[in-house]
C-alpha positions as CSV (number, residue, x, y, z in Angstrom):
1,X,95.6,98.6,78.9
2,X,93.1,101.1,79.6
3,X,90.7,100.8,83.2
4,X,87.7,99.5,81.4
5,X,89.6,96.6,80.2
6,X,91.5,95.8,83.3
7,X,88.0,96.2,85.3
8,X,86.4,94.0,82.7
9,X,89.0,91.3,83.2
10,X,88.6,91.5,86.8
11,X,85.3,91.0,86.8
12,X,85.6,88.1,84.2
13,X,88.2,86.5,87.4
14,X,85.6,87.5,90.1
15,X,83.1,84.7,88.2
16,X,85.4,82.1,86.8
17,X,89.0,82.2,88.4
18,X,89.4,79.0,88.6
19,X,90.4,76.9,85.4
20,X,90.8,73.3,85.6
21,X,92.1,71.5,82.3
22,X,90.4,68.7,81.4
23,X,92.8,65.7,79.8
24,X,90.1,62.9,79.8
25,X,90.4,62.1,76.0
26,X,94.5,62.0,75.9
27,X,95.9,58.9,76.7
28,X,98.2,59.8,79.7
29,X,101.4,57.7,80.8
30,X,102.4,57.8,84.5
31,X,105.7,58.1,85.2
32,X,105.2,57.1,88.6
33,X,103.4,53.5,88.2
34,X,104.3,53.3,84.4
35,X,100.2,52.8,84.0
36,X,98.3,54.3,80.7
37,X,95.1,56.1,81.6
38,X,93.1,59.3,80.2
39,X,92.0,62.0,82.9
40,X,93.6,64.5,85.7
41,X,95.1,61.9,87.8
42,X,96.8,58.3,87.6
43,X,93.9,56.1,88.5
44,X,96.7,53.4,90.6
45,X,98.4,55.9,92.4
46,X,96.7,59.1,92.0
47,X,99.8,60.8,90.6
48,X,99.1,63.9,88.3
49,X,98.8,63.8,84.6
50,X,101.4,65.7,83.0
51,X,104.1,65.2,85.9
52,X,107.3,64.9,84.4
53,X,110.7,66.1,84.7
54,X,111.4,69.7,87.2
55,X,111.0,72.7,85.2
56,X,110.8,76.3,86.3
57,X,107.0,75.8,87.0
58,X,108.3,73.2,89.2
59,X,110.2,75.2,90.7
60,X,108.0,77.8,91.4
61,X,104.8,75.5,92.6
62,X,106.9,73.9,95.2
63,X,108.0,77.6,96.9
64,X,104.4,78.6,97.2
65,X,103.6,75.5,98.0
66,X,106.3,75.6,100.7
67,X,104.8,79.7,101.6
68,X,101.9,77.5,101.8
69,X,100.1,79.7,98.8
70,X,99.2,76.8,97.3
71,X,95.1,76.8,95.5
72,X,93.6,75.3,98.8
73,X,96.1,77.4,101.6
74,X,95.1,80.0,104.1
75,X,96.5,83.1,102.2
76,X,94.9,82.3,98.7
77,X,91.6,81.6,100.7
78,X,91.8,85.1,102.4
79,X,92.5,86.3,98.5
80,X,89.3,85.2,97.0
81,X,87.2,86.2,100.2
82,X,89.1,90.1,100.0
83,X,88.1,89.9,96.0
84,X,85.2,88.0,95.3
85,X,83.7,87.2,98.3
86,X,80.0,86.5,97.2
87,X,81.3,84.7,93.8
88,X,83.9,82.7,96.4
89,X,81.2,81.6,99.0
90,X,79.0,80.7,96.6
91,X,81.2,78.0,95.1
92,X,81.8,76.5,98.2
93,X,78.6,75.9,99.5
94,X,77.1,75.1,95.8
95,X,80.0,72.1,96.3
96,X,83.1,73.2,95.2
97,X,85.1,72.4,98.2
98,X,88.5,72.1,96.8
99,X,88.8,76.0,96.1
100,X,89.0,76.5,100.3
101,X,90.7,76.4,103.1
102,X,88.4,74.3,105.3
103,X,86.4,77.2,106.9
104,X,86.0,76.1,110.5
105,X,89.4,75.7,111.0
106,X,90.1,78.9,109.0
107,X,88.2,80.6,111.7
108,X,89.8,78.9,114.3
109,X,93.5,79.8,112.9
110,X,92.7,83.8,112.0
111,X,91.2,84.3,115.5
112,X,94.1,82.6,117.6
113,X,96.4,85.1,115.3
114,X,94.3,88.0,116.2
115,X,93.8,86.8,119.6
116,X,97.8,87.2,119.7
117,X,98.3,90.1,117.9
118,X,96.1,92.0,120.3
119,X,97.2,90.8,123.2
120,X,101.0,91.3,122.7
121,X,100.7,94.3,120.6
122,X,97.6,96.3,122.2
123,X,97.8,94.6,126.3
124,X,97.0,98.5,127.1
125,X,93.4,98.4,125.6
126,X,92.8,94.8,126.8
127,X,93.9,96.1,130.3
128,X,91.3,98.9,130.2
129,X,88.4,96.6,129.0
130,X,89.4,94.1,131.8
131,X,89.4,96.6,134.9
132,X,85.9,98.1,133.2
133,X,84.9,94.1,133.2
134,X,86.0,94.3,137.4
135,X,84.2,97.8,138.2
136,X,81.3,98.2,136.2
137,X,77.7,97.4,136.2
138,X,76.7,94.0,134.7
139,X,75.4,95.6,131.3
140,X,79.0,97.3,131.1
141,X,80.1,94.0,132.1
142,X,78.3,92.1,129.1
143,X,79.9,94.7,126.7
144,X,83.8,94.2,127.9
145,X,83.4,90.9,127.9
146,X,82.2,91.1,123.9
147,X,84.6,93.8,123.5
148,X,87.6,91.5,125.2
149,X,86.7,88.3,123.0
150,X,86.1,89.7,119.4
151,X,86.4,86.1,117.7
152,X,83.7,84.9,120.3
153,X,81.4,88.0,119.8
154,X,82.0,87.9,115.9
155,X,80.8,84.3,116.1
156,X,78.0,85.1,118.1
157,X,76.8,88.2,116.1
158,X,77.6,85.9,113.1
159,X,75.2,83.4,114.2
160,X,72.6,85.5,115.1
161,X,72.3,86.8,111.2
162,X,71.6,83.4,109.6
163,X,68.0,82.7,110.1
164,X,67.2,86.8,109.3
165,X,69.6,86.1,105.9
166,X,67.5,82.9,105.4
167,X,64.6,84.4,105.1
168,X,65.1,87.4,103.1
169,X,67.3,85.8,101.0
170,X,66.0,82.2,100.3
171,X,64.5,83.1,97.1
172,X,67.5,84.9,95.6
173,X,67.8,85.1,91.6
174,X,71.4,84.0,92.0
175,X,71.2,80.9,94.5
176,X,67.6,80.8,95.5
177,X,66.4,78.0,98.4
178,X,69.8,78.1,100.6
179,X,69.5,76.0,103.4
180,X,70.1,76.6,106.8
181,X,73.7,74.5,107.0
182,X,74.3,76.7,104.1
183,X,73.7,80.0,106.2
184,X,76.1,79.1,108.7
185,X,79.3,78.4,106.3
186,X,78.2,81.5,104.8
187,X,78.6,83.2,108.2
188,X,81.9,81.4,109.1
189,X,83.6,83.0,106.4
190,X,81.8,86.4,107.1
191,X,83.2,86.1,110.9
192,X,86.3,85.1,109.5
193,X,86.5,88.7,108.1
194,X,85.2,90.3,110.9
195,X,87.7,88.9,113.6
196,X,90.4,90.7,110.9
197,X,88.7,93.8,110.8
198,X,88.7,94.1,114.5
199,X,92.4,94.9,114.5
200,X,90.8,98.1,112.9
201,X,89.2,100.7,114.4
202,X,85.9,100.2,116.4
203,X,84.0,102.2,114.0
204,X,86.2,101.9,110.7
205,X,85.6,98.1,111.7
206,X,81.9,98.3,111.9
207,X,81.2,100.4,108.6
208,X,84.0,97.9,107.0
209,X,82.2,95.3,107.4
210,X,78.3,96.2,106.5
211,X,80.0,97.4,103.5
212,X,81.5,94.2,103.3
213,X,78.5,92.1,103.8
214,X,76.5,94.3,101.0
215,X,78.9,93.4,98.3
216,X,79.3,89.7,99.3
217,X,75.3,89.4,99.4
218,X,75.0,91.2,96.2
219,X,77.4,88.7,94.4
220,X,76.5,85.4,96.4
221,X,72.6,85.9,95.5
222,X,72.6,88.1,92.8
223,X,70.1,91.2,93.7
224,X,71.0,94.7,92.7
225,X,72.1,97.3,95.4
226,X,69.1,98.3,96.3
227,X,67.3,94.9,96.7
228,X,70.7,93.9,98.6
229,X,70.4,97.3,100.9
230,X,67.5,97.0,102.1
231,X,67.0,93.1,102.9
232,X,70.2,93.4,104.5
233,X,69.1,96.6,106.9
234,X,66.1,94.1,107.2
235,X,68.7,91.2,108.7
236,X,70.2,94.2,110.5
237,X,67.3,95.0,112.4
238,X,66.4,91.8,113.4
239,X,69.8,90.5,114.3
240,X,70.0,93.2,116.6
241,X,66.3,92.1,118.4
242,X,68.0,89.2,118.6
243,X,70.3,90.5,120.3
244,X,68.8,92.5,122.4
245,X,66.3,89.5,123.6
246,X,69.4,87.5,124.5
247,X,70.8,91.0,126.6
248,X,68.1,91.1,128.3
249,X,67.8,87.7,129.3
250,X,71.3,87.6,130.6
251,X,70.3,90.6,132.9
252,X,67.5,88.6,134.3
253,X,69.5,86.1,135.0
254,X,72.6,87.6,136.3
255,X,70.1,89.4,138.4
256,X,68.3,86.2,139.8
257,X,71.6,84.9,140.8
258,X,72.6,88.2,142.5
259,X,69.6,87.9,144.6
260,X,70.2,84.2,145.5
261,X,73.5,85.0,146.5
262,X,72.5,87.7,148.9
């Protein structure tokens, strides 16, 4: 098979991957309850249509079941947001649940890993960024402290971005009027990504990941690269005034307590 072809089909998995067999006009019999019905599952006691004796398929479900790469696992969630991540968030929040890990706790799980990772692989770098935490000035201090907890600083970072991507992106071709609640799952699963590139590279991290983010908002709404580009510099931009607004309200703070303790 030539690379058109095997492109092609990858792009036909990127936007349907998912195929869910639909059994609603056979007549089903359950082997569990002994109950006739038509449909996916046993209506009495929710068994599968279709289960019957162990095959090979058997066989092979329940060891990546066991691997835990079943279609609603960890792993196979990682999968679709490493090769369709727009297509992939969009079904989720457009209410196909079932296809993901639940996000939130995804989150939770990759930074604890990384969290680990980092602090029993690379305890030199974590030991610089804590003495430079002790010595330095406050501003310094702020930027260890984001540089020491990635997950949190993803998060933060992640947070920031959902009323900029809200706005520039609520009228999208692909999934126009996204909702707030919608922003934020779409930047849990963006974080989620992020926290994993942070075992990269500061730099080769950060170009990772605007690369990232272009292709997943190019898929999940459905502009072309330049229309993508630019409203996401746009988001850029004003994540970053964000940011810089909450810096320097930290400083005025962390100064006003200075002063009171003196």
């Amino acid at each position: 098979m030539d690379i058109k072809k095997r492109y092609a089909r990858f792009k036909a998995w990127q936007r349907k991957p998912f195929n869910y067999g639909f059994r609603s006009h056979d007549l089903q019999h359950c082997n569990n309850c002994g109950h006739d019905f038509t449909g996916n599952f046993c209506p009495y006691c929710a068994q599968r249509a279709g289960t019957g004796r162990i095959t090979w398929n058997s066989v092979l479900s329940s060891v990546t079941l066991l691997w835990g790469m079943d279609s609603r696992s960890l792993p196979y969630t990682l999968l679709q947001l490493a090769g369709r991540p727009g297509y992939f968030i969009r079904d989720y929040i457009g209410g196909r649940r079932q296809i993901s890990f639940p996000p939130i706790k995804m989150l939770v799980i990759v930074a604890l890993i990384v969290t680990l990772i980092e602090h029993f692989i690379l305890p030199q770098a974590e030991a610089v960024q804590e003495f430079i935490f002790r010595e330095g000035s406050t501003l310094q201090s702020i930027e260890a402290w984001f540089y020491a907890h990635k997950d949190w600083s993803s998060l933060f970072n992640s947070t920031l971005f959902i009323l900029p991507v809200w706005l520039l992106f609520r009228h999208a071709p692909a999934y126009p009027h996204h909702t707030i609640p919608e922003g934020f799952f779409i930047q849990v699963f963006l974080c989620t990504v992020s926290v994993l590139a942070d075992l990269l590279p500061r730099s080769v991290a950060t170009t990772f990941m605007c690369f990232y983010t272009v292709v997943t908002f190019r898929q999940l709404f459905g502009y072309g690269w330049r229309s993508t580009f630019w409203r996401f510099f746009v988001c850029l931009l004003l994540m970053l005034l964000q940011l810089f607004v909450v810096v320097i309200f930290a400083l005025a703070i962390a100064a006003l307590l200075k002063e009171k303790s003196v």
